[in-house]
Jmol script that loads the backbone (N, CA, C; Angstrom):
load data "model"
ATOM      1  N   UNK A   1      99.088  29.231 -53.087  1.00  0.00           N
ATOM      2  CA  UNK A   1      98.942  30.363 -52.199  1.00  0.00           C
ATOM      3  C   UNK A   1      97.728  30.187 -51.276  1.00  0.00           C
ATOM      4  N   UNK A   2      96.593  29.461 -51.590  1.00  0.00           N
ATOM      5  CA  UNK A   2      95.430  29.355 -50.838  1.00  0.00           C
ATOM      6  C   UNK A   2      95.748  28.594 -49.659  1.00  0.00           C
ATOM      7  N   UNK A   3      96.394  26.959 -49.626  1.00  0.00           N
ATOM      8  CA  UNK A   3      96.694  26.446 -48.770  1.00  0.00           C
ATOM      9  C   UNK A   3      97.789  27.740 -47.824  1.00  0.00           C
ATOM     10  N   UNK A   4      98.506  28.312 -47.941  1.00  0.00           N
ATOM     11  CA  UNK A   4      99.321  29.084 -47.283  1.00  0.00           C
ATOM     12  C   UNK A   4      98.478  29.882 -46.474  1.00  0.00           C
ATOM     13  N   UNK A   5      97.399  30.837 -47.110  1.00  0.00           N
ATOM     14  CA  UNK A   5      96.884  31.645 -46.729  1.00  0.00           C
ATOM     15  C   UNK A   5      95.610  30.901 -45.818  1.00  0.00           C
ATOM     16  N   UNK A   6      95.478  29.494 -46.004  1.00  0.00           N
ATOM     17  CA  UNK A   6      94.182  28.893 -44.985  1.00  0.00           C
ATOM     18  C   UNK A   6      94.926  28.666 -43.459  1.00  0.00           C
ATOM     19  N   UNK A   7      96.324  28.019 -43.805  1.00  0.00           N
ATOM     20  CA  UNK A   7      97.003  27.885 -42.739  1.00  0.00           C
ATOM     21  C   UNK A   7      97.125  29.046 -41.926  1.00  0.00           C
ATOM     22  N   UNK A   8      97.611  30.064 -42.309  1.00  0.00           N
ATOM     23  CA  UNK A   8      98.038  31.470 -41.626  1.00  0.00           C
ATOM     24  C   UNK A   8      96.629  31.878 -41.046  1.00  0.00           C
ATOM     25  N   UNK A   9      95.510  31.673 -41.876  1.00  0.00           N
ATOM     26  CA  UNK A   9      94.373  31.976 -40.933  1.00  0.00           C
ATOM     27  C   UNK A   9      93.670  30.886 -39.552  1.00  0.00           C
ATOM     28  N   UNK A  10      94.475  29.674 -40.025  1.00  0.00           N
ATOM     29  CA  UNK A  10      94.411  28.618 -38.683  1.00  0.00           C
ATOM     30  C   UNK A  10      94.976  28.712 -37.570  1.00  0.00           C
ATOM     31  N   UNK A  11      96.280  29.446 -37.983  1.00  0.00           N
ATOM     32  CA  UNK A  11      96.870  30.126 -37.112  1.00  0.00           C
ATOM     33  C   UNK A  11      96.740  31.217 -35.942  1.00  0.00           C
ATOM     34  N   UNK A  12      96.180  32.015 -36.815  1.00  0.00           N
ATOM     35  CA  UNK A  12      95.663  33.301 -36.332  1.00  0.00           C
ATOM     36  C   UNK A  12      94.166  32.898 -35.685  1.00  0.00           C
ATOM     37  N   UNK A  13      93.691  31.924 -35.674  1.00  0.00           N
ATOM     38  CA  UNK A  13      92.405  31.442 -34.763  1.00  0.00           C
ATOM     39  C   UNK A  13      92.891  30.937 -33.803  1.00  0.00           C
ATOM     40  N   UNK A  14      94.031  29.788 -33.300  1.00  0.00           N
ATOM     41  CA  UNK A  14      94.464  29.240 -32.260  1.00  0.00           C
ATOM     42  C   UNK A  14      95.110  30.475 -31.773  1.00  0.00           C
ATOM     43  N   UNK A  15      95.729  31.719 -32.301  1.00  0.00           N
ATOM     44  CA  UNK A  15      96.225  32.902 -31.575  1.00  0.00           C
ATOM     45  C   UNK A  15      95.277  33.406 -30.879  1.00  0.00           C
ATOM     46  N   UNK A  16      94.228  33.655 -31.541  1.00  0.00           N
ATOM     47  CA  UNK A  16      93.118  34.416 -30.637  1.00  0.00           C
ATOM     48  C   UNK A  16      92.451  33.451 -29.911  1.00  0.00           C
ATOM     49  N   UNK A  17      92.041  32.293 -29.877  1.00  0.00           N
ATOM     50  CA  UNK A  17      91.970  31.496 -28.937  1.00  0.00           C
ATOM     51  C   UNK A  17      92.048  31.744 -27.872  1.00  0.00           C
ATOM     52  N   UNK A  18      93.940  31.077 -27.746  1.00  0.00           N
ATOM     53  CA  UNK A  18      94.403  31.584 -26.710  1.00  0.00           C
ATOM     54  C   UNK A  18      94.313  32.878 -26.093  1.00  0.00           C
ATOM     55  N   UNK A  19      94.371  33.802 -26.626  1.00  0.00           N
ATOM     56  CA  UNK A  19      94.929  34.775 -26.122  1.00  0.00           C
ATOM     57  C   UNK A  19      93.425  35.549 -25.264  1.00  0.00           C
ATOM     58  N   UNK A  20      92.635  34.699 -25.787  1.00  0.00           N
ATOM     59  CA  UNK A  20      91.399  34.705 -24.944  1.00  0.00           C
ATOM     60  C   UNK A  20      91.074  33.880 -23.517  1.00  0.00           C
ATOM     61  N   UNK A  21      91.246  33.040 -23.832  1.00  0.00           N
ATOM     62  CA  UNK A  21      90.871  32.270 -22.884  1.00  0.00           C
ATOM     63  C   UNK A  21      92.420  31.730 -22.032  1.00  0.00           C
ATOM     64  N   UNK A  22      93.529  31.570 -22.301  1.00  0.00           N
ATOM     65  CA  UNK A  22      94.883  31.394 -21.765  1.00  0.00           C
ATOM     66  C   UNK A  22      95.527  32.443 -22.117  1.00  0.00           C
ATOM     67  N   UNK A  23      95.659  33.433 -21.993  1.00  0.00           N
ATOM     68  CA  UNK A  23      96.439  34.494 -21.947  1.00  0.00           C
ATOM     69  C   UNK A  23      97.837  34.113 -21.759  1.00  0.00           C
ATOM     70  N   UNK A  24      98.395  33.427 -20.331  1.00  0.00           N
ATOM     71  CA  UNK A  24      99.831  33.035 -19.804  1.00  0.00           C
ATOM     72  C   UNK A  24     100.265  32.598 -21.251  1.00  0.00           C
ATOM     73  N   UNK A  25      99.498  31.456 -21.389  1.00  0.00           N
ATOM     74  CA  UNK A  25     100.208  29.946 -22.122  1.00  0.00           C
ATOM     75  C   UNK A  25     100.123  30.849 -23.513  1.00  0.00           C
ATOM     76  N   UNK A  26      99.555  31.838 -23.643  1.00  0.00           N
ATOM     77  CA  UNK A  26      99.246  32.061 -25.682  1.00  0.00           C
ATOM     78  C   UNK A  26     100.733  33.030 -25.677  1.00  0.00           C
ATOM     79  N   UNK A  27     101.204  33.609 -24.224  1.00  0.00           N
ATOM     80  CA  UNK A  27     102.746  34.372 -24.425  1.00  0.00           C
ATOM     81  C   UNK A  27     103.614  33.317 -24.749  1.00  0.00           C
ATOM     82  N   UNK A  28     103.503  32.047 -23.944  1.00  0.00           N
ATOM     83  CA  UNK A  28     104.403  31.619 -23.944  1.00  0.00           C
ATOM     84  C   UNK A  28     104.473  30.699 -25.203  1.00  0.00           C
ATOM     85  N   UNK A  29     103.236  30.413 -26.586  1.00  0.00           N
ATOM     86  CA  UNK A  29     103.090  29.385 -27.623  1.00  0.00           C
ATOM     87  C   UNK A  29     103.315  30.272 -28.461  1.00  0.00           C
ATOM     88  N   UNK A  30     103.295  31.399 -28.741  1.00  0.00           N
ATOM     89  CA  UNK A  30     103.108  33.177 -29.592  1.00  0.00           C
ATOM     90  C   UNK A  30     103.963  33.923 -29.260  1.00  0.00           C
ATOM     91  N   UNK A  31     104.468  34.128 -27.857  1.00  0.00           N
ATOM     92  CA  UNK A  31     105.543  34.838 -27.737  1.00  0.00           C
ATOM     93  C   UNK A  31     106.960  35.038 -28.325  1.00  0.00           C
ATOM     94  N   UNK A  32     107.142  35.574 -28.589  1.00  0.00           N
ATOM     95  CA  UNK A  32     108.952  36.115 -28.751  1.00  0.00           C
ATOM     96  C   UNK A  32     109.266  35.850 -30.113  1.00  0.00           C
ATOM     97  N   UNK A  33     110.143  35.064 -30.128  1.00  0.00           N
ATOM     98  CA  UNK A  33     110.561  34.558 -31.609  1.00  0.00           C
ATOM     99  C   UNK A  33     109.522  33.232 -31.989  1.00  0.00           C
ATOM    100  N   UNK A  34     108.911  32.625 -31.557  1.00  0.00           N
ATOM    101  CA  UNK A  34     108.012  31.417 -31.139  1.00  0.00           C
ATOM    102  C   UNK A  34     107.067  31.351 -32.599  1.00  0.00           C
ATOM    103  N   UNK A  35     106.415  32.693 -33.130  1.00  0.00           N
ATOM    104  CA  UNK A  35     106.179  33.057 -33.977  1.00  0.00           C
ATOM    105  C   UNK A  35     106.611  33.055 -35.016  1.00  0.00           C
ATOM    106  N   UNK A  36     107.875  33.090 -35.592  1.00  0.00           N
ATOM    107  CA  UNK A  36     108.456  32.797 -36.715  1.00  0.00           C
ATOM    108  C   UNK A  36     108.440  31.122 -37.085  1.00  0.00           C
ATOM    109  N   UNK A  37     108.515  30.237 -35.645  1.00  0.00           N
ATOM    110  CA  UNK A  37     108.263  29.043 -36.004  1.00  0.00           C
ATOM    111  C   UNK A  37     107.004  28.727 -35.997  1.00  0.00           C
ATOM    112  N   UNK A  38     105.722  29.134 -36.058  1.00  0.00           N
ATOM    113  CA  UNK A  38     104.536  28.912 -36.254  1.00  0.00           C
ATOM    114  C   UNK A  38     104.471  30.190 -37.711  1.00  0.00           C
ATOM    115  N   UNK A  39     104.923  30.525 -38.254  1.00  0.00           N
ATOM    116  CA  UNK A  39     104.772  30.906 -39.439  1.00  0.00           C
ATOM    117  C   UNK A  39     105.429  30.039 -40.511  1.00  0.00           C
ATOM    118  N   UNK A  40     106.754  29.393 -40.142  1.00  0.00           N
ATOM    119  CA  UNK A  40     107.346  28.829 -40.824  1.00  0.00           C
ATOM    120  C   UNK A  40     106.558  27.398 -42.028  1.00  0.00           C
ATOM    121  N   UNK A  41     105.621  27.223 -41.002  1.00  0.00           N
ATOM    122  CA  UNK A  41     104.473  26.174 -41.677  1.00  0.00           C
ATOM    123  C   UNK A  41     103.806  26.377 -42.576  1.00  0.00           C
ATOM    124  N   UNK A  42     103.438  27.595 -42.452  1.00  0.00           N
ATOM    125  CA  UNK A  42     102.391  27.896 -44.077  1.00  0.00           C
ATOM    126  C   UNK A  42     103.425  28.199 -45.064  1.00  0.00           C
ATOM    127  N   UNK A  43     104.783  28.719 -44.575  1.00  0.00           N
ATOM    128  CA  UNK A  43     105.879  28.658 -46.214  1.00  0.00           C
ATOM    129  C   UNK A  43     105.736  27.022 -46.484  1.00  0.00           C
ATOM    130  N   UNK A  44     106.453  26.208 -45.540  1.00  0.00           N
ATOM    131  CA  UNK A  44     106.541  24.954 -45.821  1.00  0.00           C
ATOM    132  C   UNK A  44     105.379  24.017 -46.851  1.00  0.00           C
ATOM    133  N   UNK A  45     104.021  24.583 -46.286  1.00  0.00           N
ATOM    134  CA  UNK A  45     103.100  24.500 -46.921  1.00  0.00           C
ATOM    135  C   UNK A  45     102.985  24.624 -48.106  1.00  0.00           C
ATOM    136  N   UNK A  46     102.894  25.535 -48.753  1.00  0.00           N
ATOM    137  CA  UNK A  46     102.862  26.829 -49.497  1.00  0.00           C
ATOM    138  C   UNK A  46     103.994  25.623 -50.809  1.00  0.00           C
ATOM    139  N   UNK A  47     105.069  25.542 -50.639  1.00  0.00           N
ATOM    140  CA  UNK A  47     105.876  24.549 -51.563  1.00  0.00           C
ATOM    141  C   UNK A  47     105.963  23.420 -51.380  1.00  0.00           C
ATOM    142  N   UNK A  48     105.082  22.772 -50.416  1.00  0.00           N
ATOM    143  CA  UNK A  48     104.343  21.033 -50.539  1.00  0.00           C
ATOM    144  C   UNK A  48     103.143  21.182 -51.390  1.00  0.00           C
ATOM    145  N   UNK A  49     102.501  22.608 -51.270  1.00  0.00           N
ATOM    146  CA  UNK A  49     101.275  22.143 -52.714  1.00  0.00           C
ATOM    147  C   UNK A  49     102.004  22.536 -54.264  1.00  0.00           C
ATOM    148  N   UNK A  50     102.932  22.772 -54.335  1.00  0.00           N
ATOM    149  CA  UNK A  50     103.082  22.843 -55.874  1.00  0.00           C
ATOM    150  C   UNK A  50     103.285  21.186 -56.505  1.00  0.00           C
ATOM    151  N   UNK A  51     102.870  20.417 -55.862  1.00  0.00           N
ATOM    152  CA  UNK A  51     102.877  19.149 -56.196  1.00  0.00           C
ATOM    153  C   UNK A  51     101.456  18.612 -55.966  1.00  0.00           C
ATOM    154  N   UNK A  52     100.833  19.202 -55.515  1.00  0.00           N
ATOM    155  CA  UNK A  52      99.262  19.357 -55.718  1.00  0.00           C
ATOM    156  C   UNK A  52      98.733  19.262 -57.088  1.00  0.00           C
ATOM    157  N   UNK A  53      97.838  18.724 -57.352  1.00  0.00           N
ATOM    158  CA  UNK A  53      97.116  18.348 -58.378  1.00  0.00           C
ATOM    159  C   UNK A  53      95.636  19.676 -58.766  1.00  0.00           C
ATOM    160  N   UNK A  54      95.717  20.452 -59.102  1.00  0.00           N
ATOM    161  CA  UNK A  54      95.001  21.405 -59.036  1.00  0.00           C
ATOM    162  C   UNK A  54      93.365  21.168 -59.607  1.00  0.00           C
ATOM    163  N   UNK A  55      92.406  22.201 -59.131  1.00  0.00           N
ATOM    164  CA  UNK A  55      90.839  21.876 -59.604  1.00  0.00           C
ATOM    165  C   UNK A  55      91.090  22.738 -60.862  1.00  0.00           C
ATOM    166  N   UNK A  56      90.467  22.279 -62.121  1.00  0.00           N
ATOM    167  CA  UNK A  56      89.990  22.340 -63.385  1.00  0.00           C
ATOM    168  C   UNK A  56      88.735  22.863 -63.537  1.00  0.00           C
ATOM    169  N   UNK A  57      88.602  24.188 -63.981  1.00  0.00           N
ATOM    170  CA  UNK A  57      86.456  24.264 -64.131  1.00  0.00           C
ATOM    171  C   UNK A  57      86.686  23.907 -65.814  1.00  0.00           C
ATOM    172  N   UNK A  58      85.786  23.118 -65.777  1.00  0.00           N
ATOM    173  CA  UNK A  58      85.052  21.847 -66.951  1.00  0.00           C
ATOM    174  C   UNK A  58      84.027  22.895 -67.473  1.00  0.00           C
ATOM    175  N   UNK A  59      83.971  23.369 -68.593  1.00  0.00           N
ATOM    176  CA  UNK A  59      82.834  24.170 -69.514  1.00  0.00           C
ATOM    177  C   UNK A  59      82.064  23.265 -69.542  1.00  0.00           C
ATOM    178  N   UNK A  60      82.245  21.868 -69.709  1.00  0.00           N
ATOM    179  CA  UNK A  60      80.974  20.773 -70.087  1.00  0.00           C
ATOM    180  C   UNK A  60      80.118  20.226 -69.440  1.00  0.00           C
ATOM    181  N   UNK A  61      80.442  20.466 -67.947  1.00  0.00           N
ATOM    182  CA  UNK A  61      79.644  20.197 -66.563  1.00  0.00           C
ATOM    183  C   UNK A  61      79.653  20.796 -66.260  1.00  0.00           C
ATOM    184  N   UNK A  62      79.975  22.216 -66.232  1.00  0.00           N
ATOM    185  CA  UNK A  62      79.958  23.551 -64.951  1.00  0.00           C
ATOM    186  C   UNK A  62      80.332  22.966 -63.676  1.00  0.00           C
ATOM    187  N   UNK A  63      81.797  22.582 -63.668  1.00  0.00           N
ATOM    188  CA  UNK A  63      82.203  22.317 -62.271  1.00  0.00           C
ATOM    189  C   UNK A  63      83.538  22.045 -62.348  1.00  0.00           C
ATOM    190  N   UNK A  64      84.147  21.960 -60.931  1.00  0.00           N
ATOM    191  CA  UNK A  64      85.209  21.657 -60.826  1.00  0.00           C
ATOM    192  C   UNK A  64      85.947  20.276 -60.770  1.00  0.00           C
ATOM    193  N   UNK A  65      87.055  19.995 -61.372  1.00  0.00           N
ATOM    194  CA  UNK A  65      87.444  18.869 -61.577  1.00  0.00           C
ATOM    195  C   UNK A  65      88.934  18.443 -61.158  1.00  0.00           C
ATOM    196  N   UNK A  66      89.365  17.623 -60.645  1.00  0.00           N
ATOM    197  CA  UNK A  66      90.928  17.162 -60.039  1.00  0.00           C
ATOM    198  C   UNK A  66      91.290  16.794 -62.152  1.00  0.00           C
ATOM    199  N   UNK A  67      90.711  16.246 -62.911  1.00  0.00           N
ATOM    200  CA  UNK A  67      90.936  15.998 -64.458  1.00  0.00           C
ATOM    201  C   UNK A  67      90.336  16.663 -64.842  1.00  0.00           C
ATOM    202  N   UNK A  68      91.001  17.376 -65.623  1.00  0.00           N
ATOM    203  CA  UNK A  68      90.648  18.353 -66.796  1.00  0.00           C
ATOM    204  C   UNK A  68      90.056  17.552 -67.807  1.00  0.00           C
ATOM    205  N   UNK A  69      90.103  16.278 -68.188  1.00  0.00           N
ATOM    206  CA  UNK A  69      89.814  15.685 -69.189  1.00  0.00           C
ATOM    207  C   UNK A  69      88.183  14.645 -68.006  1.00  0.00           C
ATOM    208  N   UNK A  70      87.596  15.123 -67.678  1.00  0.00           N
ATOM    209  CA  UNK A  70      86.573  14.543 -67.320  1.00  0.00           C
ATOM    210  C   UNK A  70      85.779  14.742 -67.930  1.00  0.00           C
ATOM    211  N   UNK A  71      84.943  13.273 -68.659  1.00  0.00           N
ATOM    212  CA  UNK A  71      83.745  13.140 -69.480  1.00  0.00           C
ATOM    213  C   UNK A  71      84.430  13.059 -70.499  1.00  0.00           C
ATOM    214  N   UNK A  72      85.389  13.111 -71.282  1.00  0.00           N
ATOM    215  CA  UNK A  72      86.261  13.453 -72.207  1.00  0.00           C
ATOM    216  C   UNK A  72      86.207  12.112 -72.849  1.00  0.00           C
ATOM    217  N   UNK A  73      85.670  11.849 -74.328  1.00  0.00           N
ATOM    218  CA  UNK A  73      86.262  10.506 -74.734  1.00  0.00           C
ATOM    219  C   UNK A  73      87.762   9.885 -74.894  1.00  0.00           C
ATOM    220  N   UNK A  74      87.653   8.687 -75.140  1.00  0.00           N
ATOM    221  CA  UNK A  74      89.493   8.439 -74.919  1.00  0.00           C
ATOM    222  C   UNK A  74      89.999   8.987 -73.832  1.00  0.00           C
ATOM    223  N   UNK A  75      90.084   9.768 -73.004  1.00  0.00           N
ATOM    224  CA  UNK A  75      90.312   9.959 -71.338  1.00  0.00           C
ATOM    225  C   UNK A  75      89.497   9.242 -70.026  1.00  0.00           C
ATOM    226  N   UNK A  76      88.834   7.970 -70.348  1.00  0.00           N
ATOM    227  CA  UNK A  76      88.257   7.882 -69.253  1.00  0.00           C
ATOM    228  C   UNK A  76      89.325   7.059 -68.323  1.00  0.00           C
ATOM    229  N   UNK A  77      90.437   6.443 -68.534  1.00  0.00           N
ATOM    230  CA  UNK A  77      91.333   5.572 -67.512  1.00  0.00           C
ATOM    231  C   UNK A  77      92.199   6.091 -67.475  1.00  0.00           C
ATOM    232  N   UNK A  78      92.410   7.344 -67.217  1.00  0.00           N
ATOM    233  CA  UNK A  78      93.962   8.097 -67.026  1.00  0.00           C
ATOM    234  C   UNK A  78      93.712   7.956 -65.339  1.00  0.00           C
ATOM    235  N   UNK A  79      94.872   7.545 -65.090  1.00  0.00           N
ATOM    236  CA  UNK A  79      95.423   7.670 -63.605  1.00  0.00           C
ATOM    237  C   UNK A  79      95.498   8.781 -63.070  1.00  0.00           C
ATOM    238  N   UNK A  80      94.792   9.455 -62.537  1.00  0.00           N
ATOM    239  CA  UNK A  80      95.303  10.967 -61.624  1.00  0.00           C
ATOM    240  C   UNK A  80      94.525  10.989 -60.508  1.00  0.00           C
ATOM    241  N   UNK A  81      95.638  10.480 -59.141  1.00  0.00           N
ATOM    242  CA  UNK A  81      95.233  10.830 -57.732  1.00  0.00           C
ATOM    243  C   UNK A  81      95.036  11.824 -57.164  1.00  0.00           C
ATOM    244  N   UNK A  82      94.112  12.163 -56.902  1.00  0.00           N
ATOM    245  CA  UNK A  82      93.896  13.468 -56.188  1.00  0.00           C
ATOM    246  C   UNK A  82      94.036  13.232 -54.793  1.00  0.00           C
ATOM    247  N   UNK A  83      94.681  14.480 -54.327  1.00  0.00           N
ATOM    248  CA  UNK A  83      95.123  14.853 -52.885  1.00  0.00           C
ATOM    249  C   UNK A  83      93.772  15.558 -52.290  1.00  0.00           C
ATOM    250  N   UNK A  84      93.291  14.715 -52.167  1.00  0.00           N
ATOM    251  CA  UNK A  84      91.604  15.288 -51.712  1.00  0.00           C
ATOM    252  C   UNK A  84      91.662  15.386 -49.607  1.00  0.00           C
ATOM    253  N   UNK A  85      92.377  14.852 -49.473  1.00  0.00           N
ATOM    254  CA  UNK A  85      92.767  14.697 -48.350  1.00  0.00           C
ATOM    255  C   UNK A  85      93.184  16.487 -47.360  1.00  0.00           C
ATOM    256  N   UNK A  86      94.269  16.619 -48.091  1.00  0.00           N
ATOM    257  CA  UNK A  86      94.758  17.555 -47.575  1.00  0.00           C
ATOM    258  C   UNK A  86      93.738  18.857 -47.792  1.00  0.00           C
ATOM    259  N   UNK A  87      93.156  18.886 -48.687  1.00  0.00           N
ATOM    260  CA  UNK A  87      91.573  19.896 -48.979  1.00  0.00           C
ATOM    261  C   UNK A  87      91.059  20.078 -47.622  1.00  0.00           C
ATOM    262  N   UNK A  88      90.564  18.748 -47.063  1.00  0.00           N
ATOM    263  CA  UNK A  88      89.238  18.274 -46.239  1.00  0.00           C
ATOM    264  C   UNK A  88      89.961  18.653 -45.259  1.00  0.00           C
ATOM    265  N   UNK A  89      91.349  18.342 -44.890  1.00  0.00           N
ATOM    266  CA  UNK A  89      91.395  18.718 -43.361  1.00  0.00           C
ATOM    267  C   UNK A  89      91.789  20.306 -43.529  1.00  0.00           C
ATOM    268  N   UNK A  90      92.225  20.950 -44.649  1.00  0.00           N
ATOM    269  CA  UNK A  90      92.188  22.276 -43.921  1.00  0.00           C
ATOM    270  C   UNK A  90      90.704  23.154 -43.915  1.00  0.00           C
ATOM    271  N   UNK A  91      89.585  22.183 -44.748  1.00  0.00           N
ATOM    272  CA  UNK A  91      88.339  22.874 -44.559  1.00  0.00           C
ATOM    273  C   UNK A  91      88.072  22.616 -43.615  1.00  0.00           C
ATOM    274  N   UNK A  92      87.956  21.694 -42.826  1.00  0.00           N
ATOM    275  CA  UNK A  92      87.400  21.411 -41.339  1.00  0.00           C
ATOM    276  C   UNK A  92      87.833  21.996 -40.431  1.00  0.00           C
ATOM    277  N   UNK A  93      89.747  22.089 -40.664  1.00  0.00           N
ATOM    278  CA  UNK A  93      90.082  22.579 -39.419  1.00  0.00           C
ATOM    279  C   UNK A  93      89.767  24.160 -39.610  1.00  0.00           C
ATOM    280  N   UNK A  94      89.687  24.912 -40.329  1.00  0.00           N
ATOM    281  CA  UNK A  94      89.011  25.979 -40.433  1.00  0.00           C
ATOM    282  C   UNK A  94      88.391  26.249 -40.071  1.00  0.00           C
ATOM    283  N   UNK A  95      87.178  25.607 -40.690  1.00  0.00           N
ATOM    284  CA  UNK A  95      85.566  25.823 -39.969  1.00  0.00           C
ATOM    285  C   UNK A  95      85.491  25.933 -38.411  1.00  0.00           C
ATOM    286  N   UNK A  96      86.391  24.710 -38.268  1.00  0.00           N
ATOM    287  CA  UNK A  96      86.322  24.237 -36.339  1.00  0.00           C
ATOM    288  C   UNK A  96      86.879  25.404 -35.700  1.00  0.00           C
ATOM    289  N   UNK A  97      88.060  25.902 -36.103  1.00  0.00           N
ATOM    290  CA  UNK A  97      88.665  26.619 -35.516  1.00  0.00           C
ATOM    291  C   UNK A  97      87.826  28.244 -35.302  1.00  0.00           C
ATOM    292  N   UNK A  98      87.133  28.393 -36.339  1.00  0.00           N
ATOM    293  CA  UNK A  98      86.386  30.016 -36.415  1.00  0.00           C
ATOM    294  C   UNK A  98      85.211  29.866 -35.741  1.00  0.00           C
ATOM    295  N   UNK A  99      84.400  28.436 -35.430  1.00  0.00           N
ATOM    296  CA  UNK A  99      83.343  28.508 -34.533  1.00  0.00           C
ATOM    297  C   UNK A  99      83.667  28.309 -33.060  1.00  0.00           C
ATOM    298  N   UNK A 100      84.896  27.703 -32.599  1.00  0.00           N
ATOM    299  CA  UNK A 100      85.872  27.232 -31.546  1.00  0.00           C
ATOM    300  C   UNK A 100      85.930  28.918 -31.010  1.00  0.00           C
ATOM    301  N   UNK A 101      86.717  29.362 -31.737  1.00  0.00           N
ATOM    302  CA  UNK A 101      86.919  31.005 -31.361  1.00  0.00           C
ATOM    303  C   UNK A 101      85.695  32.110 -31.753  1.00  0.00           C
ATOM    304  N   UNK A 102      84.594  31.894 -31.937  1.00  0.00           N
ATOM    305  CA  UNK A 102      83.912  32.860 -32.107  1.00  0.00           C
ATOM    306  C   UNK A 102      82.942  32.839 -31.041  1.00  0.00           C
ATOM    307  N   UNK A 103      83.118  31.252 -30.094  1.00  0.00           N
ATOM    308  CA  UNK A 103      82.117  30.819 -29.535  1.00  0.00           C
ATOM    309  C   UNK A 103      82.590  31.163 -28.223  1.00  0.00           C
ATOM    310  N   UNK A 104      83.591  31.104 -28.544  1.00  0.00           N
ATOM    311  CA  UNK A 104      84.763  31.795 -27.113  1.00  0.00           C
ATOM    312  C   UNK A 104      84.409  33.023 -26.829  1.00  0.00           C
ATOM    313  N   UNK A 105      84.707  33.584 -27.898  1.00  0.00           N
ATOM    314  CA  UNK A 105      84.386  35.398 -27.872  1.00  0.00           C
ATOM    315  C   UNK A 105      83.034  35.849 -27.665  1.00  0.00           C
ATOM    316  N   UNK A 106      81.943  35.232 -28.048  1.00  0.00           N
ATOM    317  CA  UNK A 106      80.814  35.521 -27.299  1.00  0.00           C
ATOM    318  C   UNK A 106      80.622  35.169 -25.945  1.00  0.00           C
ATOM    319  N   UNK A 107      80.911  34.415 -25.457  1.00  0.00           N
ATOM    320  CA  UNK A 107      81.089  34.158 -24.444  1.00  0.00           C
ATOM    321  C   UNK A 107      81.369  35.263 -23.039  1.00  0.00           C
ATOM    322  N   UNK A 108      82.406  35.890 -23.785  1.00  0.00           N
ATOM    323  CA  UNK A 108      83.511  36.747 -22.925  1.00  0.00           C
ATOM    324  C   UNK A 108      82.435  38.304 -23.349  1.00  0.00           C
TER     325      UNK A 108
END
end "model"
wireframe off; spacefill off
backbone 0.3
color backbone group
């Protein structure tokens, strides 16, 4: 649900964006039905992470972990890839996007 709900708010930053600074073009990328296909992404989303590898809080380090079995004897060579990837770009594009549009809006 988080990835869903980061997207929908990435969304809703390139909306106000536009709708700041391109008004025409944000009817015509946002307009009409246009919207249901820029929503359609965070469902899509939303059931590409249930194959996500989820963070673990570890009582034994106070932290979060892609392995639950971290530090764990007899667990140190278990194979588990973490999708660390897809994390990083929706933190960035986040970040970018709320200083992108906030920087706009002062502006104006």
């Amino acid at each position: 649900m988080w990835y869903g709900g980061s997207m929908t708010c990435i969304i809703l930053a390139f909306d106000r964006f536009f709708e700041m600074c391109f008004p025409e073009m944000a009817k015509k990328i946002f307009g009409g039905r246009m919207i249901y296909m820029w929503l359609a992404f965070p469902i899509i989303y939303i059931l590409y992470s249930f194959n996500e590898v989820p963070l673990v809080y570890n009582v034994v380090h106070h932290a979060f972990y892609f392995d639950p079995f971290y530090g764990s004897k007899g667990f140190e060579n278990r194979d588990l890839k973490p999708k660390k990837s897809t994390n990083n770009i929706v933190f960035l594009k986040t970040g970018t996007n709320s200083v992108r549009t906030s920087g706009t809006y002062l502006k104006n």
